[in-house]
C-alpha positions as CSV (number, residue, x, y, z in Angstrom):
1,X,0.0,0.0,0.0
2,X,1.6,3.2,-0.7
3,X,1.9,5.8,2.0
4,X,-0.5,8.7,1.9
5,X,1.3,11.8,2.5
6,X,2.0,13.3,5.8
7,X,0.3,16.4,5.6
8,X,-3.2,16.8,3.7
9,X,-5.3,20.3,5.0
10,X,-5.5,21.7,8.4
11,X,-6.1,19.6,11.2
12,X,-9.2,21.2,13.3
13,X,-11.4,19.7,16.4
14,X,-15.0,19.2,15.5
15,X,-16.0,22.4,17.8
16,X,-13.7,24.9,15.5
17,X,-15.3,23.2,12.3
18,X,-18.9,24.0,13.2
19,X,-18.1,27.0,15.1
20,X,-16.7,28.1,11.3
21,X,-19.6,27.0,9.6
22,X,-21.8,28.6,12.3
23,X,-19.7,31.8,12.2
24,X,-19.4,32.1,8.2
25,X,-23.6,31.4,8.0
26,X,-24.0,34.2,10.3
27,X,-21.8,36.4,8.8
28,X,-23.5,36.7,5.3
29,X,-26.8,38.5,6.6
30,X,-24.8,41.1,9.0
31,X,-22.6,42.1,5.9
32,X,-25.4,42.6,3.6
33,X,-27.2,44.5,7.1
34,X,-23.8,46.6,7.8
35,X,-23.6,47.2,3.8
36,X,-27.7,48.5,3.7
37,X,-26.9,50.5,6.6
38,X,-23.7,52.4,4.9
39,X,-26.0,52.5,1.9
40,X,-28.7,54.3,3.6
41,X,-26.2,56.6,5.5
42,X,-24.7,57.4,2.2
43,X,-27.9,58.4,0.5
44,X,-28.7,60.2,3.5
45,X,-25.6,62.5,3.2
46,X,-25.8,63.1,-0.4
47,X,-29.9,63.9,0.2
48,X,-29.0,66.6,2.9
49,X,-25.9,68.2,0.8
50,X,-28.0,68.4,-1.9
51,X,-30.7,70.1,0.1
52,X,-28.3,72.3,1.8
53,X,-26.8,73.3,-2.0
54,X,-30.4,74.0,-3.0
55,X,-31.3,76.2,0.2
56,X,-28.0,78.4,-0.3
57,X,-28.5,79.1,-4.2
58,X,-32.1,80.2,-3.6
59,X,-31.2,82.5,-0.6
60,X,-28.2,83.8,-2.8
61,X,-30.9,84.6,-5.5
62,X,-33.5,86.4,-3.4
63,X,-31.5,88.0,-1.3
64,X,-29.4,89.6,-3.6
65,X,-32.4,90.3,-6.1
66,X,-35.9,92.3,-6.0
67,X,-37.3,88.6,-6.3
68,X,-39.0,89.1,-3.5
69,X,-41.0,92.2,-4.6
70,X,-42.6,89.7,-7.2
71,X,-45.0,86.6,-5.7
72,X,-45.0,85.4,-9.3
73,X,-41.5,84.9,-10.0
74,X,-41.0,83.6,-6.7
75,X,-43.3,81.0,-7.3
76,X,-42.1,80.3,-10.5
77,X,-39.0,79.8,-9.3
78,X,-39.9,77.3,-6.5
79,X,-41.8,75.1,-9.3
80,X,-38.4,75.0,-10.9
81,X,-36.7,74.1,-8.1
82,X,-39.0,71.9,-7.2
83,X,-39.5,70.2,-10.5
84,X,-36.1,69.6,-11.0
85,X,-35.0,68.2,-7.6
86,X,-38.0,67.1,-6.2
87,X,-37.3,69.0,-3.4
88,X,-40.3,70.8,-1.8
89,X,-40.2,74.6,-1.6
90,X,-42.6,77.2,0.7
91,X,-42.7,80.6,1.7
92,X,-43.6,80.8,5.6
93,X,-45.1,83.9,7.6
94,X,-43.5,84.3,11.1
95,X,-46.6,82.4,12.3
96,X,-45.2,79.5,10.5
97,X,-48.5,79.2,7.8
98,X,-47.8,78.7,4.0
99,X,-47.9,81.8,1.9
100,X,-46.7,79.9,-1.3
101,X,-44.9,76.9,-2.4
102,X,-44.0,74.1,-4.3
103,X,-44.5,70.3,-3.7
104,X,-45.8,68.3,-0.5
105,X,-43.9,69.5,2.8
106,X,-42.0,66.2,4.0
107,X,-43.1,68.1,7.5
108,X,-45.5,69.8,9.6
109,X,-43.7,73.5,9.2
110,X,-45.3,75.5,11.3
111,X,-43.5,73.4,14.5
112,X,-40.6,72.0,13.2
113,X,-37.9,73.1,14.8
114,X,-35.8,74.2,11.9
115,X,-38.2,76.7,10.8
116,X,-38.8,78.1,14.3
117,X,-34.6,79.0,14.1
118,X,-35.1,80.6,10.8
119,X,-38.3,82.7,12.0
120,X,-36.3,84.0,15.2
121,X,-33.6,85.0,12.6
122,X,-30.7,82.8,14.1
123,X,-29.1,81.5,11.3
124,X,-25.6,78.9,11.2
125,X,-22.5,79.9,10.1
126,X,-23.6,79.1,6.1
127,X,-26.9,81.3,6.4
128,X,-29.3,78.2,7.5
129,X,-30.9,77.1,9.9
130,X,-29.8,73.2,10.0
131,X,-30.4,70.2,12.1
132,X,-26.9,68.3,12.4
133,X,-28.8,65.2,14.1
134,X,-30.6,64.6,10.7
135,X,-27.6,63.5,9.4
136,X,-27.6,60.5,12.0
137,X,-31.2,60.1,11.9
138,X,-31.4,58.0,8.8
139,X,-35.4,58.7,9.4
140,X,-36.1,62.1,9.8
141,X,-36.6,63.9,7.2
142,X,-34.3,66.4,5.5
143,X,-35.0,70.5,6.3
144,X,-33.1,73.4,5.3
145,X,-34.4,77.1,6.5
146,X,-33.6,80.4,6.2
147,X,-35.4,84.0,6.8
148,X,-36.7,86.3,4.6
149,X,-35.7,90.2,5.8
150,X,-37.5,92.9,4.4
151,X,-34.5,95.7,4.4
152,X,-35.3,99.4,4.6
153,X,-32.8,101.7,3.5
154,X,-32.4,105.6,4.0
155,X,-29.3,107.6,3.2
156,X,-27.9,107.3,7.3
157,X,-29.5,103.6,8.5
158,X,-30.2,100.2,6.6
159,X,-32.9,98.2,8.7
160,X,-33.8,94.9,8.0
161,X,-37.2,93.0,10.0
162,X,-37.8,88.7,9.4
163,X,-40.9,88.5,7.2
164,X,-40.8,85.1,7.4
165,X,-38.9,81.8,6.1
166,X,-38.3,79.8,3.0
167,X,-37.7,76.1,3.7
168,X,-36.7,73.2,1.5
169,X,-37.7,69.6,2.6
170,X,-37.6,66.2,1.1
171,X,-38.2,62.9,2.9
172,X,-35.6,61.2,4.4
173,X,-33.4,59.1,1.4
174,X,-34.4,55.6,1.8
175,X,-31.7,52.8,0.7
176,X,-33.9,50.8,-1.5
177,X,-34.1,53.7,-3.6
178,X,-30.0,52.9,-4.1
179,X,-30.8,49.3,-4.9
180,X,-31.8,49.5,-7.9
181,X,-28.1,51.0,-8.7
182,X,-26.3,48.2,-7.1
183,X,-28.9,45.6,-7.1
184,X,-27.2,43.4,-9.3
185,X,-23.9,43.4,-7.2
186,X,-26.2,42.6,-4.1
187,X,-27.5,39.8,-5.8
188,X,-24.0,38.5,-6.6
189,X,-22.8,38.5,-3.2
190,X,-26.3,37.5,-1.6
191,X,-26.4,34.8,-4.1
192,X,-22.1,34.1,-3.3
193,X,-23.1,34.0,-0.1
194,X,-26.0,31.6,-0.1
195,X,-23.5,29.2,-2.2
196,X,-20.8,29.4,-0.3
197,X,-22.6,28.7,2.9
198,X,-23.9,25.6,1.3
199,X,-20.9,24.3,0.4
200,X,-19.6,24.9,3.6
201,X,-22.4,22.8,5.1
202,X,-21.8,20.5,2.8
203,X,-17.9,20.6,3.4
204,X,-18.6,19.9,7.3
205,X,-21.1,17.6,6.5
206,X,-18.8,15.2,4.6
207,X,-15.8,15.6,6.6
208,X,-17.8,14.1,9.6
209,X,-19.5,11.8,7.3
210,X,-16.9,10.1,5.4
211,X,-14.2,8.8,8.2
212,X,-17.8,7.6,10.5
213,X,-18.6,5.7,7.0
214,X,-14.9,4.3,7.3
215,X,-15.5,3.7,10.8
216,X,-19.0,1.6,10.5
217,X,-17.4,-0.3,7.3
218,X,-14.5,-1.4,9.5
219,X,-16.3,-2.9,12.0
220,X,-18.2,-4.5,9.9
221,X,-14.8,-6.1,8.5
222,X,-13.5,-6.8,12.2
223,X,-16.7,-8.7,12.9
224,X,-16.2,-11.2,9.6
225,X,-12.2,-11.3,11.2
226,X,-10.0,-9.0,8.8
227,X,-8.7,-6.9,11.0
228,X,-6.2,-5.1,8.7
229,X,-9.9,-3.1,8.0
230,X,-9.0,-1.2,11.2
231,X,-5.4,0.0,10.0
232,X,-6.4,0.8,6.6
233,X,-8.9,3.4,8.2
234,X,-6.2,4.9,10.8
235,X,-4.4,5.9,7.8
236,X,-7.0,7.8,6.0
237,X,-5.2,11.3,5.8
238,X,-9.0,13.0,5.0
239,X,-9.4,12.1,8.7
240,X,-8.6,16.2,9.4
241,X,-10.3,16.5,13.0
242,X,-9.6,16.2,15.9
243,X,-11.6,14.1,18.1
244,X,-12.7,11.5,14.8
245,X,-9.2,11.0,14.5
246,X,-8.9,10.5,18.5
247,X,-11.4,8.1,17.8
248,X,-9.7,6.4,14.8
249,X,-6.9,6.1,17.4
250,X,-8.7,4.2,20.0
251,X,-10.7,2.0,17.1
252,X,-7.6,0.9,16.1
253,X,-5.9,0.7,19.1
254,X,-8.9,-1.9,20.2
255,X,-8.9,-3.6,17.3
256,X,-5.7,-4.5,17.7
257,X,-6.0,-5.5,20.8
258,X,-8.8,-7.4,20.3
259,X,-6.6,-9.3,17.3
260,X,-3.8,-10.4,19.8
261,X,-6.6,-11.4,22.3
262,X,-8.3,-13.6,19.7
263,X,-4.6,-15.1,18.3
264,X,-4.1,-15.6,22.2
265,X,-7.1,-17.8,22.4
266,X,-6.3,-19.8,19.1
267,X,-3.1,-20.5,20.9
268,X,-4.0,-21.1,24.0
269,X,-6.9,-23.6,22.8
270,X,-4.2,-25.0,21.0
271,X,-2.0,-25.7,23.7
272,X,-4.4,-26.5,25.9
273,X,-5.6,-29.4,23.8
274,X,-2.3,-30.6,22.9
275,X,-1.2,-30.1,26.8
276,X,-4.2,-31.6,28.5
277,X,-4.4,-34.8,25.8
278,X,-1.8,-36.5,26.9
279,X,-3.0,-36.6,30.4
280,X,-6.3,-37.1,30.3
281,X,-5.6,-40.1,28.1
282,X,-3.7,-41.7,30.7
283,X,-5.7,-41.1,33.2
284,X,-8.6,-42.8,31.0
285,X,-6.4,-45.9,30.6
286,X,-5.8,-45.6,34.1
287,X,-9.4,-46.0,35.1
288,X,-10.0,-48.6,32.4
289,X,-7.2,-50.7,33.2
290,X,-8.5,-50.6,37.3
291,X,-12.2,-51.5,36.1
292,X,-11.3,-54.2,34.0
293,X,-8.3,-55.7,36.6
294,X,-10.4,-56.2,39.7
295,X,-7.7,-58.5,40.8
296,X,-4.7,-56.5,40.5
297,X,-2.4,-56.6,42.9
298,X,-2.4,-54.1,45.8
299,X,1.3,-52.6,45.2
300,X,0.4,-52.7,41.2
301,X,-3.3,-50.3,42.0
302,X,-1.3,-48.1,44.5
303,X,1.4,-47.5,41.6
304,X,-1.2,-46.6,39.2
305,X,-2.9,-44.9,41.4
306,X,0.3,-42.6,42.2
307,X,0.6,-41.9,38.8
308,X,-2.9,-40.8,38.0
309,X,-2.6,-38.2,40.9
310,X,0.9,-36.9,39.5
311,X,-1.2,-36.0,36.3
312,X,-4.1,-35.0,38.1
313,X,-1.7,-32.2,40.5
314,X,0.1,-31.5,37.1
315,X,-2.9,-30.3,35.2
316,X,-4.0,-28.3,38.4
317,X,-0.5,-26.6,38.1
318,X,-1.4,-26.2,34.3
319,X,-5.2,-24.4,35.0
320,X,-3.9,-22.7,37.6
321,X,-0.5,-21.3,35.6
322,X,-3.2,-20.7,32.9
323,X,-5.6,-18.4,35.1
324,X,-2.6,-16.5,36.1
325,X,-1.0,-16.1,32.2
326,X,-4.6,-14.6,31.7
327,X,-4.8,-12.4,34.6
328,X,-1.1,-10.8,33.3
329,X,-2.3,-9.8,30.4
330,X,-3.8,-6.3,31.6
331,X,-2.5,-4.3,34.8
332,X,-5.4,-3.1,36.9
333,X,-3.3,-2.0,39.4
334,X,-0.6,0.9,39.2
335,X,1.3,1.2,43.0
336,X,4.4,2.1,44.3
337,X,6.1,-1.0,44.7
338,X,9.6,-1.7,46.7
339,X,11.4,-3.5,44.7
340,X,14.4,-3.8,47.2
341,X,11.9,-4.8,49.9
342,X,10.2,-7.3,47.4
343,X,13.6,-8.9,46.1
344,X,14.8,-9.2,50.0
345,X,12.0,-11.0,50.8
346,X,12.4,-13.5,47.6
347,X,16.0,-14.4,48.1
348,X,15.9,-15.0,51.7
349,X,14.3,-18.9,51.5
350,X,17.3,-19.5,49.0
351,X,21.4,-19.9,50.8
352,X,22.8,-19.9,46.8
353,X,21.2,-16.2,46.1
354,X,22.8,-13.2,46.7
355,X,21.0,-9.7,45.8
356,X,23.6,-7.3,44.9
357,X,22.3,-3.1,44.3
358,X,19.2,-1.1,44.4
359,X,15.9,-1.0,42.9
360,X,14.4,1.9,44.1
361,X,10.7,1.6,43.5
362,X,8.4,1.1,40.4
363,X,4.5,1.5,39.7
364,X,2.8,-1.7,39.1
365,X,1.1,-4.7,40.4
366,X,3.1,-5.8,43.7
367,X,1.9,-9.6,43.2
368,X,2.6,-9.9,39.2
369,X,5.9,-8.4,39.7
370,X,6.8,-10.8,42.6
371,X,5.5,-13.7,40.2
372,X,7.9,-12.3,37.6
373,X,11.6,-12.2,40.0
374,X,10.3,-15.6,42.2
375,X,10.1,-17.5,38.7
376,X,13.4,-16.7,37.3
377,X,14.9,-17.4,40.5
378,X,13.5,-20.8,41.1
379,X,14.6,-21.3,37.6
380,X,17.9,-20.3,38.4
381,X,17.9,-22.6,41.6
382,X,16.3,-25.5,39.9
383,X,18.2,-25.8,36.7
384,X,21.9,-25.1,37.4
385,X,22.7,-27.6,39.5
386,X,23.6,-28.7,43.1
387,X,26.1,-26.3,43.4
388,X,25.1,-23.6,41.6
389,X,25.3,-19.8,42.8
390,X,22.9,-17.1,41.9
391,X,23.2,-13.6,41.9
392,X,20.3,-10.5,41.6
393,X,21.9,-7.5,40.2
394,X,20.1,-4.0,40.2
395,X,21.0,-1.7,38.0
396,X,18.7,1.7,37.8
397,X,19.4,4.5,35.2
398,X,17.5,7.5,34.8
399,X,14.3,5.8,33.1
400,X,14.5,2.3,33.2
401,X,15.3,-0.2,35.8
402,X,17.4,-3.4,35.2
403,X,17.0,-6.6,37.3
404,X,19.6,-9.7,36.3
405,X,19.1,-12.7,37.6
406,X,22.3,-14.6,36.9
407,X,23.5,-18.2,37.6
408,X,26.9,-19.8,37.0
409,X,24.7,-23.4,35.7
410,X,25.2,-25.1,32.6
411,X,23.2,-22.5,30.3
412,X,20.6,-23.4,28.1
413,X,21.2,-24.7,24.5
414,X,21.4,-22.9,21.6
415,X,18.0,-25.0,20.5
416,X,16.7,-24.5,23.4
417,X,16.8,-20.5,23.9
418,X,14.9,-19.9,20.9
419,X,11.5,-21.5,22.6
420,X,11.5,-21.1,26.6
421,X,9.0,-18.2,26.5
422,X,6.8,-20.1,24.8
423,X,4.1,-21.4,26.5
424,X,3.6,-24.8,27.6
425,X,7.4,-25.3,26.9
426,X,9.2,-27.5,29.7
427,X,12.5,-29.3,29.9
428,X,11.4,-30.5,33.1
429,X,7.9,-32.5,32.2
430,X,8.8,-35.2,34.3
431,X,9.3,-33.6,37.4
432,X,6.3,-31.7,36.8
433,X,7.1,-28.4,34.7
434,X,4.2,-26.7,32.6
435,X,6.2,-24.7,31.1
436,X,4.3,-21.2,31.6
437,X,6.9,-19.7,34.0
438,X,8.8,-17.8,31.6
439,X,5.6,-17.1,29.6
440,X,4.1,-15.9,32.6
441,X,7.0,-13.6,33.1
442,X,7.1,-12.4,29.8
443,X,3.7,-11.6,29.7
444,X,4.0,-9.2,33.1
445,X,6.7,-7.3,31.7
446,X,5.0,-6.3,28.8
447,X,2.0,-5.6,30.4
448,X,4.1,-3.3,32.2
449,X,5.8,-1.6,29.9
450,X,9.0,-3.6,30.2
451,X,10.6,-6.8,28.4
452,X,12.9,-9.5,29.5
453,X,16.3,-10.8,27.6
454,X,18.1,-14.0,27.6
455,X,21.9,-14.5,27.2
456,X,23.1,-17.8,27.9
457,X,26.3,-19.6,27.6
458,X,28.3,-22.4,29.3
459,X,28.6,-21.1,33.2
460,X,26.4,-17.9,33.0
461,X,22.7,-17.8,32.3
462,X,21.3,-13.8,32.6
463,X,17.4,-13.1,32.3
464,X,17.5,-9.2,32.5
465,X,13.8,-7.6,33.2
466,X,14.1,-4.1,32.2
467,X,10.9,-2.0,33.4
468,X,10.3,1.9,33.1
469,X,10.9,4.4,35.4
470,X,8.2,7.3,35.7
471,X,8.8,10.3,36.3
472,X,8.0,12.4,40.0
């Protein structure tokens, strides 16, 4: 199979993906709201300059004419204005009532306040009399006063008296009235928007959808036994988030240990069979041969009958080695175990051990790891000889532990060193060896994160357990 490459898209947890999604959805209607709103705003401004041009030309060309002296061409001039703009024009009296005008006021004049400031003659620094708020009111209408003096003149004093007011008014710009400039570009984005929020969805939608696919279709493949179905789905680079591919992790993780579990059984089946047939045949024959010999002779039965319980206690030995090889496959327990104090107590009820160093302490299963160092030691004891001497070195390093357990016996052949973790190998059948020690041990270190080694020759046999060291 040919390796996917190490880096395919950003790697996100499930919360930032639909937080995006959720975030990029949401985000579509407040730009087109933010975007109306600068819209209006605009048309707003533009409204209120243009009023504010109007209202200054007009005052520029009554003020500075005899227009004024002439209703007519005053009224003529407001149609103009009015018909060109749009923008509604009136004369006021100082009691605020129409005299004449142009177009629908976009207000009630006579008590708006912009007209009361032109009638009490108070005009800004441009001439008018405007409303600064209007401009942030995107509502309110748009108003634009000024008076109307009458001036008297004589050769030593000019006086000039408010007659009244001419406002300019138009209803407040309203942003639709800009869509139909720019709708087209609003439908592009709405419609960009709408898409892209979609594929987004969709995006989301697969990513989540396509390794839970993977993940139903291999278990579906573990249940009929091929359990390379869970390794082809850990390596699925699509897998881009977070807590899937923690989930991936732990499928696989499972599966595989649900694949050594079922190869365990196989084996131990196996064995079992193959362990317990010999056995249980003779102890058949045994019974047979008592049933049909009524007459045996009494020293004859009580031989046979010796046998049959050597067989019988070896097969208890077997179940119960069995139960315990089971039992070491996980580590429920995690304490702080003396290894000095656990070694001392092993190698005091043997005169040929010696324990040489210190173990310090380790975290695991007092009992298992005491099954582990009272195994190879009897070992050691058993196999090399009357006379031989056994020594437990400890040697601890910064994050593993070494124990050697060391004899100066004949070593074990070259044949031999291949197979003595196996299980249910034994040298020692006859004097009633099942030959699950060293499997037993084995199968503890592992399960604690350790191993075991072998190096044998003539006059030194060393098992070395080698188990990790956490940290404080």
């Amino acid at each position: 199979m040919a390796r996917a490459p190490a880096w395919r898209g950003i790697r996100w947890s499930l919360r930032a993906w639909l937080s995006l999604s959720h975030f990029l959805v949401l985000i579509g209607p407040i730009v087109l709201l933010v975007g109306f709103a600068s819209l209006s705003r605009q048309l707003h401004h533009v409204g209120r300059s243009a009023v504010f041009d109007q209202a200054i030309m007009l005052q520029i060309a009554l003020n500075e004419s005899m227009a004024l002296q002439n209703p007519g061409a005053v009224q003529r001039l407001m149609t103009e204005i009015h018909g060109r703009t749009g923008t509604a024009v009136h004369l006021v009296d100082l009691d605020g009532r129409i005299r004449i005008g142009a177009g629908e006021p976009a207000v009630y004049l006579a008590e708006h306040p912009q007209v009361a400031l032109a009638l009490a003659d108070t005009p800004d620094t441009f001439g008018l009399n405007t409303d600064d708020q209007s401009f942030w009111t995107l509502n309110a209408p748009i108003v634009a006063a000024f008076p109307i003096r009458r001036v008297m003149s004589t050769p030593f004093v000019r006086v000039e008296s408010p007659v009244g007011a001419i406002v300019l008014s138009r209803p407040s710009p309203i942003a639709w009235l800009g869509v139909t400039h720019v709708g087209s570009r609003l439908a592009v984005f709405g419609s960009s928007m709408v898409a892209f929020s979609l594929l987004l969805a969709l995006l989301a939608a697969r990513r989540l959808a396509l390794p839970l696919a993977a993940l139903a279709k291999a278990t579906d493949a573990i249940a009929q036994g091929r359990f390379d179905a869970a390794r082809d789905t850990r390596s699925d680079r699509r897998i881009r988030i977070d807590e899937i591919d923690t989930l991936m992790t732990a499928f696989t993780g499972m599966s595989n240990r649900l694949q050594r579990r079922l190869e365990w059984i196989r084996e131990f089946a196996s064995n079992v069979s193959h362990e317990f047939k010999t056995p249980l045949a003779t102890l058949q024959g045994t019974v047979e041969l008592l049933q049909d010999s009524p007459d045996m002779p009494a020293e004859q039965r009580e031989r046979f009958l010796d046998n049959a319980s050597d067989d019988l206690e070896r097969m208890d030995r077997m179940v119960a080695g069995l139960m315990e090889l089971a039992e070491a496959e996980e580590v429920d327990r995690r304490d702080v175990v003396s290894l000095d104090d656990l070694l001392a107590r092993i190698v005091r009820g043997w005169d040929a051990v010696q324990l040489h160093g210190k173990a310090g302490t380790v975290r695991g299963d007092e009992q298992q790891l005491e099954s582990v160092f009272r195994n190879l030691v009897h070992n050691a004891v058993q196999h090399g000889g009357s006379s031989v001497a056994v020594q437990v070195r400890c040697v601890r390093e910064a994050h593993f532990l070494q124990v050697h357990v060391i004899d100066d016996g004949p070593g074990i052949s070259p044949g031999n060193r291949k197979r003595v973790f196996e299980r249910f190998f034994t040298t020692a059948r006859d004097s009633g060896g099942t030959g699950l020690g060293l499997a037993l041990v084995q199968t503890i270190c592992e399960a604690h994160g350790g191993d075991v080694r072998l190096d044998s020759r003539p006059g030194h046999t060393d098992f070395c357990v080698q188990l990790p060291i956490e940290a404080d």
